[in-house]
C-alpha positions as CSV (number, residue, x, y, z in Angstrom):
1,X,25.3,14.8,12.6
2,X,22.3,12.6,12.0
3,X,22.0,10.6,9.1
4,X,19.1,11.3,7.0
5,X,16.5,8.3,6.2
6,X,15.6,8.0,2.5
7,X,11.8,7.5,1.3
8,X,11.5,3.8,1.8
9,X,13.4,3.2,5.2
10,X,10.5,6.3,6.0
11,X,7.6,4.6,4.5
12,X,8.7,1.5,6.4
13,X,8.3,3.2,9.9
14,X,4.9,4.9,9.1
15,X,7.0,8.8,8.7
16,X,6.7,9.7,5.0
17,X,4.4,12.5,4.6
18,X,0.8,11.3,3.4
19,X,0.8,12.5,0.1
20,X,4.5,11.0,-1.1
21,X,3.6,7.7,0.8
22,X,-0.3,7.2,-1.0
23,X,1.0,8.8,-4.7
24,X,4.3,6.9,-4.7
25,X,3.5,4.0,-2.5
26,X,-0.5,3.5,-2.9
27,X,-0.8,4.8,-6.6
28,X,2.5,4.2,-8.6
29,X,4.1,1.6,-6.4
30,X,1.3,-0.6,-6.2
31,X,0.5,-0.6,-9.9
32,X,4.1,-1.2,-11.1
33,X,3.8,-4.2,-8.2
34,X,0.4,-5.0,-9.8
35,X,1.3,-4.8,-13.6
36,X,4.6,-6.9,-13.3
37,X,2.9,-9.7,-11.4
38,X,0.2,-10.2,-14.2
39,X,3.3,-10.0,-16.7
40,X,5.7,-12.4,-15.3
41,X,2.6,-15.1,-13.8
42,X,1.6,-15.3,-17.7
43,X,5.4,-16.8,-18.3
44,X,5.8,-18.5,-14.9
45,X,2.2,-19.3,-13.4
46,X,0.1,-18.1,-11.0
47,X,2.5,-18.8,-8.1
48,X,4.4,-15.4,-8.3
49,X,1.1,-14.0,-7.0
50,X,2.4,-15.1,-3.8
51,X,5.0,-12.1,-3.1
52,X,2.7,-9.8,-5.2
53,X,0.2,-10.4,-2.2
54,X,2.9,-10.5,0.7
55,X,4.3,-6.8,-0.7
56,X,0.6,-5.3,-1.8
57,X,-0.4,-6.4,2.3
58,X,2.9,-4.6,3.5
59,X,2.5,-1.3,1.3
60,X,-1.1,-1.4,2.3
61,X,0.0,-1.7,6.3
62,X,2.4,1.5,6.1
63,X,0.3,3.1,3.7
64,X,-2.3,3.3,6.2
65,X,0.2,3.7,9.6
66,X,1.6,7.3,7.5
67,X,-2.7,7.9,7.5
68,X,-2.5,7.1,11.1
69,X,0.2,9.6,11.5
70,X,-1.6,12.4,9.4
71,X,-4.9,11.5,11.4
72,X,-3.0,12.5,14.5
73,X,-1.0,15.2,13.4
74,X,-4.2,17.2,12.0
75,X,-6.1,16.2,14.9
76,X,-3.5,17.6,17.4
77,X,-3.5,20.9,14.9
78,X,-7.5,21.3,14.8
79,X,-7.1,21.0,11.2
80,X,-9.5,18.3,8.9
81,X,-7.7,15.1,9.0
82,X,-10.2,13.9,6.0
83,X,-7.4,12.4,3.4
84,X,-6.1,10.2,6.6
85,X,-9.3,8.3,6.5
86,X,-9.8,8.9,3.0
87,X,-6.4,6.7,2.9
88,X,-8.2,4.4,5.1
89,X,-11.1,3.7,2.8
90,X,-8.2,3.5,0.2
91,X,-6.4,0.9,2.1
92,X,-10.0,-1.1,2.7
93,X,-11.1,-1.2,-0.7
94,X,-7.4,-2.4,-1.6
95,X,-7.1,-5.5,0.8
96,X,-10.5,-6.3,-0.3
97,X,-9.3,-6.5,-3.7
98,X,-6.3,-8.7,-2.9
99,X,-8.6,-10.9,-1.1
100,X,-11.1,-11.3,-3.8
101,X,-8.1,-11.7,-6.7
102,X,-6.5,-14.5,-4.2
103,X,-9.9,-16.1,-3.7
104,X,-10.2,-16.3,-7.5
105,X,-6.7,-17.6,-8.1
106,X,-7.3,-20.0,-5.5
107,X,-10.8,-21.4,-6.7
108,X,-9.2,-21.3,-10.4
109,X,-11.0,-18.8,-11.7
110,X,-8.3,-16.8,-13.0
């Protein structure tokens, strides 16, 4: 019998469903990610921003690899694949963000 992948090793190969991978990954799992680094940088500095940025980058990459999936799955279904590259514009708007908050830390703006 197959063994059955949970949610993360999923995620990790771009085959979580769209929806569970953008609320729990993009939404919850980002802000949790987010919200703890500002915490813990205000006891230790602003180098724990350097795995806040490595993880944010990966959950950005699958994020957008399970919109890739959708994108083809709807496509191959003639059905709208509109929240793919609405996770897309989602994943943009993000890594802009971590650019601009490293560019900030690293200027000593922050």
């Amino acid at each position: 019998m197959a063994e059955q992948k949970d949610v993360f090793e999923r995620f990790n190969e771009g085959n979580l469903d769209l929806a569970t991978a953008f609320w729990l990954f993009g939404v919850v799992g980002l802000f949790i990610l987010n919200f703890a680094g500002g915490f813990i940088s205000a006891f230790l500095g602003n180098w724990v921003f350097i795995p806040v940025f490595v993880l944010s980058a990966g959950i950005l990459v699958q994020l957008a690899s399970c919109g890739e999936k959708y994108i083809k799955d709807k496509e191959q279904k003639k059905l709208s694949p509109v929240w793919g590259y609405l996770t897309y514009v989602y994943c943009g708007v993000n890594a802009l963000s971590l650019i601009y908050f490293a560019y900030e830390i690293i200027t000593g703006n922050f």
